[in-house]
N, C-alpha and C positions, 0 to 999 in steps of 0.2 A: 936801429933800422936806417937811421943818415948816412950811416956808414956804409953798410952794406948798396944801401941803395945810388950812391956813391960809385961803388965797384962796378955796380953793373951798365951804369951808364959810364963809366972808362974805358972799361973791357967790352963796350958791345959788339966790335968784332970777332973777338975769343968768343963769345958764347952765341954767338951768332954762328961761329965754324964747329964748335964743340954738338950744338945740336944737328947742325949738317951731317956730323958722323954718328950721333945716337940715332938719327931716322934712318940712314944705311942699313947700319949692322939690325936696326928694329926689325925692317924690310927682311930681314936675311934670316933672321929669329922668328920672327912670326910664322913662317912657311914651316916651320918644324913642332908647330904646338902639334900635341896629341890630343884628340877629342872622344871623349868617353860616351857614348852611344845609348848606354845601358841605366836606366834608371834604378833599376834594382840593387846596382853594386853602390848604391848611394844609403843604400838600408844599414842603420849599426850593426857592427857584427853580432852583437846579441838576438838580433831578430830572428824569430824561428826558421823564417825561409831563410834566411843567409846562413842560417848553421846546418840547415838540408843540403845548400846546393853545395858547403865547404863538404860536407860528410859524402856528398854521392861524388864526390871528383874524385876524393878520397878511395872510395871503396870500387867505384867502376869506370871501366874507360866511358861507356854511356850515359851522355847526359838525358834532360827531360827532351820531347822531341821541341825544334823549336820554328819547323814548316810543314805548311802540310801543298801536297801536290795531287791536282786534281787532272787527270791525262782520260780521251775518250778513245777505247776499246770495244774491240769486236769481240773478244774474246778472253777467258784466264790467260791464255800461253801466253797470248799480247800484252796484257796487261803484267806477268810475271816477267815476259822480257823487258820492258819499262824500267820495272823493278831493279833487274839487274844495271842497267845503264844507268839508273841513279846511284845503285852502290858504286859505281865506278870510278865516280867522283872522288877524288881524296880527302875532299873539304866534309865528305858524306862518312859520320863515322855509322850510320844507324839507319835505315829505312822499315819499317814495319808495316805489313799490309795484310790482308787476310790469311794469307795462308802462315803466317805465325803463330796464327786463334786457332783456324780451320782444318779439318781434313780436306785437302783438294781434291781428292781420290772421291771422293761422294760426290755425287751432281747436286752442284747450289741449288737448288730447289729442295733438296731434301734437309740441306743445313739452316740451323737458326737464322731466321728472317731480320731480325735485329739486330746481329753480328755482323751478315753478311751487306744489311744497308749500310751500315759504319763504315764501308770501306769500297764497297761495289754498289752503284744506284744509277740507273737512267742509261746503262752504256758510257757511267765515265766511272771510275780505278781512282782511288786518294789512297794514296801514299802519305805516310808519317815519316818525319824526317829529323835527324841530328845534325845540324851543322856544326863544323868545328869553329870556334873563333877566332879559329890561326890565321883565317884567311879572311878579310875584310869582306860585311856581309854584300855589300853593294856589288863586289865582284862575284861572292857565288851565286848569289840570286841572280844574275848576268849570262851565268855558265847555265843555269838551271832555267831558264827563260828563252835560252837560244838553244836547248833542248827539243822542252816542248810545244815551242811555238805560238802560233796566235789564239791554236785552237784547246792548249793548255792553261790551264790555271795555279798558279802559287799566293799561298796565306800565311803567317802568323808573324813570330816574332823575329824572327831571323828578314824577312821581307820588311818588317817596320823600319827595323837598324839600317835597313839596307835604302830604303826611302828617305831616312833622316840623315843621312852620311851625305845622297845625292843634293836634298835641298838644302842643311848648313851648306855644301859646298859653292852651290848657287846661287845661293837666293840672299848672304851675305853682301857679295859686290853687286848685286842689282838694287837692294836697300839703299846703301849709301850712294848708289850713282844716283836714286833718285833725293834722297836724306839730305845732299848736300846743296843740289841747286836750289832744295826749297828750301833749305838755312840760309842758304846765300840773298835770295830773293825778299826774306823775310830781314835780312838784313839792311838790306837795302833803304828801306821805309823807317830803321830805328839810327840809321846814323846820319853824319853831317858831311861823308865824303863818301864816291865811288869808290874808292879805294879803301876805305875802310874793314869792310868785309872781309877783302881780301887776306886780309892781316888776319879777322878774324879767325876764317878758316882755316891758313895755314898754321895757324898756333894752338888751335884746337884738335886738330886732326892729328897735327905734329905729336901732344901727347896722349892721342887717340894709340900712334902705330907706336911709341916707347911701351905702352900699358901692355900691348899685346905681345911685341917682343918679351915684355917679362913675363908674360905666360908663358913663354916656350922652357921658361925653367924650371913650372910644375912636372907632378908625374902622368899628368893632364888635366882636362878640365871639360864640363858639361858641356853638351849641344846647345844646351839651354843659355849659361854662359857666354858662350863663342856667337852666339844669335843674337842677343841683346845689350849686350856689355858695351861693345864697342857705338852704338848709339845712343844708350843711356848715358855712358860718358861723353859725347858731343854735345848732346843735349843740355845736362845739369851742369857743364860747363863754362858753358859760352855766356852768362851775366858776370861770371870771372873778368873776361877782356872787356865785355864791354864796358864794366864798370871802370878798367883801370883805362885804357882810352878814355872814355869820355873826359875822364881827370884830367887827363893829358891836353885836352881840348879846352876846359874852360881854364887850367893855367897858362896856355901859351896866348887865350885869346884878350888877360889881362895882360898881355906882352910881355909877359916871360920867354926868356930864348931858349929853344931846345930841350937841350940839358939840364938844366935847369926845372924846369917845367916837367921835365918827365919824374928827375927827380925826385922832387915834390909830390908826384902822383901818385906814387911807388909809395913815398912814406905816408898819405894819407890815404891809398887806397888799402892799404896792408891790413890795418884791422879787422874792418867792416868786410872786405872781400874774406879774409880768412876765417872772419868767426861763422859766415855764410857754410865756409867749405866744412867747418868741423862740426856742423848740426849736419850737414848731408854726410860728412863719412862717418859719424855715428849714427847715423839712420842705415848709412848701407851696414856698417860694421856688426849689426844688431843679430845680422842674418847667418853669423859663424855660430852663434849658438844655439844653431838647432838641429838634432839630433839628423833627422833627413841631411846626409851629406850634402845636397845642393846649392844648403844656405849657405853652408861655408864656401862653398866654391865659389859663388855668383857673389856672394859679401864681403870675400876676399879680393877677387879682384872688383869690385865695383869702387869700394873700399880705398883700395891702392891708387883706380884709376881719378881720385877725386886729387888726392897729394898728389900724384905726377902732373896736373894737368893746372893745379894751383903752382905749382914751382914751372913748368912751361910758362903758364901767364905771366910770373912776374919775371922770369929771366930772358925768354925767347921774343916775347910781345915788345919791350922796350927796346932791344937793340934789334927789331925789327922796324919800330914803330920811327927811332931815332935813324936811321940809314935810309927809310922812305919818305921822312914827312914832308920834306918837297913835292913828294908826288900825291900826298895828300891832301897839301895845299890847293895842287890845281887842281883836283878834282874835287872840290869841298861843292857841295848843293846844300840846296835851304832844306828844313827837313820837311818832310811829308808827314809828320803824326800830326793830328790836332793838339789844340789845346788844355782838351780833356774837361777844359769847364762848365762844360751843360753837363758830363756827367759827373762832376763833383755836386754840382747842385742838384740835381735829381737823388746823389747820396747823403746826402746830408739832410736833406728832406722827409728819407725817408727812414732814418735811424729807429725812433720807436718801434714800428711794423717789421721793420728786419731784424731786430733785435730779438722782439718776442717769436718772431716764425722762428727764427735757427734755434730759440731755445724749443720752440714745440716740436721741432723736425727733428732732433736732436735723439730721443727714444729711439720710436719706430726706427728710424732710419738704423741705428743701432742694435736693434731686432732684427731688423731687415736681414739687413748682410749678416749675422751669425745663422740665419734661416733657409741659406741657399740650399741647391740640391747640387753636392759636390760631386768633380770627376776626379779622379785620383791620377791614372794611366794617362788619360787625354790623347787617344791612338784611335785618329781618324785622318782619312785621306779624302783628299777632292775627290768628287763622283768620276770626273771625267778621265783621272789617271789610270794606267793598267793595273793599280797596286789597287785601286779603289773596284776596276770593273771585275777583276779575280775573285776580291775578295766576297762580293755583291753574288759571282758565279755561284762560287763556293756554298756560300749561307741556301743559296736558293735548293740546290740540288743535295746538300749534306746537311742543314742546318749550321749552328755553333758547335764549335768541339773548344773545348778547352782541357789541353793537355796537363797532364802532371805526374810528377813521379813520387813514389810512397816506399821507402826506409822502416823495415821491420827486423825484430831480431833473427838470425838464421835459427833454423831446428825445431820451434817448437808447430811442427806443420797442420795438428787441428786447428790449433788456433787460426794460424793463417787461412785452413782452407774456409773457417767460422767468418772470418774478418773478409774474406773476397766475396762470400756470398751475400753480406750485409750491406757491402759497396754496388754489388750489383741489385741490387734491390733497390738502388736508389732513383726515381723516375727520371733522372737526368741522365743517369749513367747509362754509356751507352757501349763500354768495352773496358774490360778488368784482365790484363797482360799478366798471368805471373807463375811460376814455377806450380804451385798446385792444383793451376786449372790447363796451362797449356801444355804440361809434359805430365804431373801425375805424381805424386809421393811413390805411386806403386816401382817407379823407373827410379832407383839409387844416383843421387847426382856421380857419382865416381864412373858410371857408365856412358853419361851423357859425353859429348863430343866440346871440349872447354868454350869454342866459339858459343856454345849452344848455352854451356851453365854459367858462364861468363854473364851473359845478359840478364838471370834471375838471381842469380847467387855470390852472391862475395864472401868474406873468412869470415865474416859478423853479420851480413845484412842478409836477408830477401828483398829482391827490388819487384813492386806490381808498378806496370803503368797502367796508368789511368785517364779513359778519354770521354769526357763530359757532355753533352749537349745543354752550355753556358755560356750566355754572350762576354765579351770584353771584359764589360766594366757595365754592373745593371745594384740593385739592390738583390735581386738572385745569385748573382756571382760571389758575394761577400757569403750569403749565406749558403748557398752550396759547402766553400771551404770553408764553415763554421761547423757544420754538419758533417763533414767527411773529418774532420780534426775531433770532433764528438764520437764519432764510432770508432776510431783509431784508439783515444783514449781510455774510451770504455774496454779495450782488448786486450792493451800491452799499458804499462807505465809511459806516460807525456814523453817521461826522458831517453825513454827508449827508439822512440820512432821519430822521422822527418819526414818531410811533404814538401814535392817544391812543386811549383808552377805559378801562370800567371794571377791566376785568380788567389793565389796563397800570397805571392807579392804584395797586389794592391792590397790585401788585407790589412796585410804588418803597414804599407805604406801607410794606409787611412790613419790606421793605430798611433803611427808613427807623426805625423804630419798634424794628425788632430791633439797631441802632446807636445806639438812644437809653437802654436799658436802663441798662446798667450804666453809665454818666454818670450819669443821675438818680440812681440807686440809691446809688452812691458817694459824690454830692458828699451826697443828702440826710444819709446815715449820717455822713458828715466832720463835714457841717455841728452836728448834732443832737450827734455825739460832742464839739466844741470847745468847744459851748455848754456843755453838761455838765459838763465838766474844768474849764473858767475859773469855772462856780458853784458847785463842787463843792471847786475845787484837788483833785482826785483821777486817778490815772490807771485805777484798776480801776474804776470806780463808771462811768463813760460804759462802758466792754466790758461791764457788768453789766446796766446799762439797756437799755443798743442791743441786747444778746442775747435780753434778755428781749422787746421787743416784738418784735426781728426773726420768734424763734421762732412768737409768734402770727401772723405776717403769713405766714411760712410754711407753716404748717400750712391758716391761711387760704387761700391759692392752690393749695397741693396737695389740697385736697378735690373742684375738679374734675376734675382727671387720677384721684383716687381712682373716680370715680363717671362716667368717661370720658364726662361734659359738655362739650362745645365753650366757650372761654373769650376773649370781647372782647379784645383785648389792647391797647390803650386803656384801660379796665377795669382790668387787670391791672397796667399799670404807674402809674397813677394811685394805685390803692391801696395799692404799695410805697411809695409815699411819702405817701400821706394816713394811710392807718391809722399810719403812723411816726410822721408828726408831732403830730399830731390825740392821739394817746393816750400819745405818751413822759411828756406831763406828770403822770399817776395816777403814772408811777412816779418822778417826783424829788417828788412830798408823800408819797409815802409812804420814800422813802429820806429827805428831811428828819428826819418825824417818829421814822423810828428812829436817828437821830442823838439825836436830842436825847435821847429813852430809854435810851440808852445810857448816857448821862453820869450814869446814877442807877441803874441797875440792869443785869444780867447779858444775854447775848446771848439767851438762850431766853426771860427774861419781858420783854426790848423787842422782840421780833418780834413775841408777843403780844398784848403793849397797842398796837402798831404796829397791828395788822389791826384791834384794838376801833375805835381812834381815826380811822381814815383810811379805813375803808372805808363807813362814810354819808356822806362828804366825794363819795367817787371812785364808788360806782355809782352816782348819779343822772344823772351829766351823761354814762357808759359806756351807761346805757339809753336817755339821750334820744339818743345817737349812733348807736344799735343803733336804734330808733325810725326817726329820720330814714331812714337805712338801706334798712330793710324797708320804707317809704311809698313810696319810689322804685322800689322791686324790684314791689310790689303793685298802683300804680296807674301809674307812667308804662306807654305802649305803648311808648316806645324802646328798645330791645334795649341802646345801646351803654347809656343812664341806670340801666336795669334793670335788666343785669350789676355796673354801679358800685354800686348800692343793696345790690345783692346782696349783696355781697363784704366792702362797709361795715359793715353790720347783724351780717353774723357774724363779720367781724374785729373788731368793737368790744366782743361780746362775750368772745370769745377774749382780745384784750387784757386785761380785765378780770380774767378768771380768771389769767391766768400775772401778774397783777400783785397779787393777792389771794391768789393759791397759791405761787406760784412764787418770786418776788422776796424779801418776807422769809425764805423759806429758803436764797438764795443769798446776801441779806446776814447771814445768822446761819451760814452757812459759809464764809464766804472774810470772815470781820468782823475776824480778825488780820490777815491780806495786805490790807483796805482800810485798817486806822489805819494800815500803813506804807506806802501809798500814796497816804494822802490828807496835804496840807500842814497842820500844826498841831491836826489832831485830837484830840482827849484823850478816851479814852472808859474807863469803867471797866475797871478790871480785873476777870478771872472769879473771880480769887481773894478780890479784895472785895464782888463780886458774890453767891456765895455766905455771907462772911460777914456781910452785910446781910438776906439771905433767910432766915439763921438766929434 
C-alpha cells in the first residue's frame, strides 16, 4: 500500500485529468441509461403470470387491456364515435366497449343492467384499452389526455408507467438539488475547513455520475434503482472522505509536509476505510439473490456504486486534496461539534438499563416487523394530480375493475361455455369477453371475419377477457385471483391454461417476494457477520454488531404495524439489507476505537472516550443518510421510493442511536467474553486499569 500510495500522490495531476475525462464521457453515458417501468417483468420466468403474458404475445396480437377511459356522452353514436378516435391511435392496438358484449340494435333499457353499467353509467362511456409499448407510456397517455380533455378521465396501468416515467424524470434532479446543499451544510459542522466540504462533494458526487454512467451499459434498470441509487450512494459514502481527510489533517498538523502527510493517510486510512466499504457492499450485494429481479438490479448497482466511490476516495480525494490544500489552510475554522462529554457520561451511566431494555425490546420488535400489513404494487398517486383526480372519477362512477386476460385450450366449447358461466357467477365479476358468449359456438369460427376471431381464437388458445370489480392491491384482490385460478383448474389441467393481469401479478409478486426474505436477509447478515470476524479475528464482536444494527432495523420496520400503516414490501425488504449494510460500519469504528482504548485504560473510561472520540466521525454521514432518506419520502410522488425514503431516514437515525447508546455498553459488558474470543487481543486488565486511575 506504500507503494501505491506513493503513486498517487506523484501522479496527482494524471489522475486528477484521468477523472476529469471519466465524469465527461459519465455525463454523456448516463443520459442513454434505459429505465424499465414495469415491475412485473422483474417476475422469474417461471412465474405463472410471466408464462401467460410470454403465451398471449405469443398466440395474439392483443394484449390484457392496460387503460381504461372514462369520456361523458349524450348518446351511443357519441360515445361509439369516441370509440372510433381511440382506435385511431396507432399506440391503440384494442379498445373494447359495450357494443362488443351487446346488441346495439336493442334499446339499453331492454339489455342486461349489469353489462351495460360496466361500460355506460351516469352519461359517461369507459372504454377499455390496449396500449402498445412501442411507444413510451408517458407520451400516449399525453395523446389520450389531449383527446379527451378536462372533462375526460384515464386509469390503469398504462397511466401508472406513464406517471412514473414523468416523476423518475423529475423528481431525480430536484432530490439532489436539495440532497446536496443539505450534505454540504451538514458538512460544514463536522469539518475543520470551509473548504473541506467542497472536496467532499466533488469526490463523492464525482463517483456518484461514474456509477451511473456504468449503468448505461445495462440492458436497463429499475425506476426504483434510478430513484434511489444515486443518493444511497452519496450517502453511504461520504464517512469514506471524510475519514481519509481527516487523517490527512491530524498528520500535516504533527507537521508533516504535504506529501507526505497524505501519504501516510492513504496508508493508514486504507484498512479501516475499506473493511467499512466491504461489510456495506456485502449488505448491498445480498440483494442479487432474490428471485424478484429488483434485488439484483438495485444490489448490483448499489453494489458497484460502493467500489467506485472507495477507489474515487482514495485516488480523486488526494490529488484533490494535494493541489488545494493551500486553500484549505486558509479557510481552516475551529470546529463546531461539542465535545460529546456529558453525552459519554450519561452513557456510561446508563449501561445496565440499556443493556437489558435492547435485550427485552429485541422480541417484539422482531415480531413486530414480520407482523406488517404488506403492499406488494405500492400504485398510489398524490390526491391533487390528474392521474390521482381521474383515477378518484373513475372508482366513483365505475367502481374497481380489474382487468385480465384468460388462455384456454381451443375447441373443446362446453367446457368453455361451463367455465364462462362459473366466472360470471362470481360477485365481483362484472364482464366475461369470449368467443362463446359474445359470438356463439352456433357461428363456425371460419365464417367470422379474422379481425373479429382473431380477438377470441388463436391455433391453440380461446382468449376470455375478464373485467372485475377488485381494487389495486386489497386482501380481496389476492383472493379473487385465488379463486378465479380455482375454477380455471377445476375445468381444464393447470398446465393448460394462463391468466394474466394485475391482480394475477401481485399474486406471483407476494409469492415471490415473501420467498425472497429470508435468503436476502440470511445471506446479507452471513455476509456482513464473516466480514466482521475475518477483521476483527473475533467470534462475539460480529453477534455484537449484527445485533446491534439488527435491533434498529427492527424496531425500524415494526413502527408500522405499531401505527397500523400499510407497508411497501419492496421497501421493506430493501431496507433489511440496506440499513444493514449502509450503517454496520459507525459500528466497527467505533468498536475499533474501543479497542485501541482499552489497551490503556479500564472498560468504563474507554467506552467513554470511545463515545467522545467517534461520535463526530459517525453522525455526520448517520444525518446525511437520515437526510437523503426523508428527500425521498418528502419529494418523490412514488409510493414504492417514498416508503424506501421513509424507512431510510429513520432507520439511519435509529442506527445511530443504538450505536452511540447501545454498543459501547454492550462492549463494556461482555469486554471479558470478547478478549477470550477475540484472537490475540491484549487489553488491560481492570485490576490495572483502576490502579492507573488512582
Amino acid at each position: 500500500m506504500n507503494t501505491l500510495a506513493g503513486y498517487i500522490v506523484k501522479f496527482r495531476w494524471a489522475v486528477f485529468l484521468l477523472f476529469i475525462a471519466l465524469i465527461i464521457a459519465s455525463i454523456f453515458l448516463a443520459s442513454n441509461i434505459k429505465i424499465n417501468f414495469d415491475l412485473s417483468s422483474y417476475l422469474p420466468k417461471s412465474a405463472p403470470s410471466t408464462i401467460a403474458v410470454d403465451q398471449m404475445g405469443e398466440a395474439f396480437t392483443q394484449a390484457v387491456p392496460n387503460a381504461e377511459v372514462g369520456y361523458p356522452v349524450k348518446s351511443i353514436s357519441e360515445a361509439l364515435d369516441m370509440k372510433r378516435k381511440l382506435e385511431s391511435f396507432d399506440f391503440v392496438s384494442e379498445v373494447l366497449w359495450m357494443d362488443d358484449q351487446l346488441d346495439l340494435s336493442i334499446p339499453v333499457e331492454l339489455l342486461d343492467k349489469k353489462t351495460v353499467e360496466g361500460f355506460y353509467k351516469d352519461g359517461v362511456a369507459l372504454f377499455h384499452l390496449t396500449i402498445s409499448d412501442e411507444m413510451p407510456a408517458k407520451e400516449a397517455v399525453a395523446q389520450i389526455q389531449e383527446l379527451i380533455g378536462e372533462s375526460g378521465s384515464i386509469r390503469g396501468n398504462a397511466v401508472e408507467q406513464s406517471f412514473m416515467q414523468r416523476a423518475v424524470t423529475s423528481e431525480i434532479a430536484t432530490i439532489l438539488a436539495f440532497m446536496i446543499p443539505a450534505a454540504f451544510l451538514i458538512l460544514l459542522f463536522a469539518t475543520r475547513s470551509w473548504f473541506e466540504p467542497v472536496l467532499f462533494m466533488l469526490v463523492v458526487f464525482a463517483g456518484v455520475l461514474i456509477n451511473m454512467g456504468l449503468s448505461s451499459f445495462a440492458e436497463d434498470i429499475s425506476f426504483i434503482t434510478q430513484a434511489v441509487s444515486s443518493v444511497l450512494q452519496l450517502a453511504v459514502s461520504m464517512d469514506y472522505a471524510i475519514f481519509l481527510l481527516h487523517r490527512f489533517g491530524d498528520y500535516r498538523s504533527e507537521g508533516l509536509e504535504p506529501k507526505e502527510a497524505m501519504r501516510l493517510a492513504i496508508v493508514k486510512s486504507f484498512a479501516p476505510v475499506s473493511a467499512s466499504a466491504v461489510t456495506t457492499f456485502f449488505g448491498f450485494l445480498a440483494l442479487i439473490f432474490m428471485r424478484f429481479g429488483i434485488g439484483k438490479d438495485l444490489g448490483l448497482v448499489l453494489a458497484r456504486g460502493v467500489i467506485v466511490s472507495l477507489v474515487t476516495v482514495f485516488l480523486l480525494l488526494p490529488a484533490l486534496a494535494l493541489l488545494t490544500y493551500r486553500l484549505i489552510d486558509k479557510t481552516t475554522h475551529r470546529s463546531f461539534l461539542p465535545s460529546f462529554k456529558g453525552l459519554s457520561r450519561l452513557v456510561v451511566k446508563i449501561a445496565i438499563p440499556v443493556v437489558i431494555l435492547a435485550l427485552l425490546a429485541a422480541v417484539p420488535a422482531y415480531l413486530g416487523q414480520r407482523a406488517n400489513n404488506f403492499l406488494y404494487g405500492g400504485r398510489a398517486y398524490p390526491a391533487s394530480s390528474r392521474e390521482g383526480r381521474d383515477a378518484e372519477q373513475l372508482r366513483k362512477t365505475f367502481g374497481n375493475n380489474m382487468q385480465m386476460a384468460l388462455l384456454v385450450p381451443k375447441g373443446s366449447w362446453a367446457k368453455e361455455k361451463q367455465l364462462v358461466k362459473d366466472l360470471e357467477a362470481l360477485p365481483e365479476m362484472k364482464s366475461v369477453i369470449g368467443y362463446v358468449n359474445m359470438v356463439g359456438t352456433g357461428v363456425p369460427l371460419d365464417l367470422l371475419p379474422d379481425r373479429v376471431s382473431s380477438q377470441f381464437t388463436s391455433e391453440k388458445y380461446s382468449r376470455i377477457v375478464l373485467i372485475a370489480d377488485s381494487p389495486d392491491e386489497s386482501p380481496e384482490t389476492f383472493d379473487l385471483a385465488e379463486r378465479i385460478r380455482e375454477i380455471v383448474d377445476q375445468a381444464y389441467a393447470p398446465a393448460e391454461t394462463h391468466i394474466a393481469g394485475a391482480n394475477v401479478v401481485l399474486l406471483d409478486m407476494r409469492t415471490t417476494i415473501t420467498q425472497d426474505l429470508p435468503v436476502v436477509n440470511g445471506l446479507a447478515i452471513l455476509a456482513i457477520f464473516l466480514v466482521i470476524m475475518l477483521t476483527f479475528r473475533s467470534l462475539l464482536i460480529p453477534l455484537i454488531l449484527v445485533f446491534t444494527i439488527e435491533l434498529a432495523v427492527w424496531i425500524n420496520l415494526s413502527i408500522p404495524y405499531i401505527t397500523s400503516t400499510p407497508l411497501v414490501f419492496i421497501g421493506y425488504l430493501v431496507i433489511s439489507t440496506v440499513q444493514l449494510g449502509a450503517t454496520v460500519d459507525y459500528g466497527i469504528l467505533m468498536t475499533q476505537h474501543y479497542f485501541d482504548h482499552r489497551k490503556k485504560m479500564g472498560r468504563k473510561e474507554a467506552s467513554a472516550i470511545t463515545i467522545q472520540t467517534v461520535a463526530g466521525s459517525i453522525i455526520p454521514p448517520a444525518l446525511i443518510l437520515s437526510v437523503a432518506g426523508y428527500l425521498l419520502y418528502l419529494i418523490s410522488s412514488l409510493q414504492v421510493v417514498r416508503e424506501i425514503g421513509h424507512v431510510l431516514g429513520r432507520g439511519a437515525l435509529l442506527s445511530l442511536l443504538m450505536i452511540l447508546v447501545l454498543l459501547p455498553n454492550l462492549l463494556r459488558v461482555f469486554d471479558r467474553a470478547i478478549e477470550k474470543t477475540t484472537w490475540k487481543l491484549n487489553m488491560l486488565p481492570d485490576r490495572q486499569a483502576s490502579r492507573l486511575e488512582e
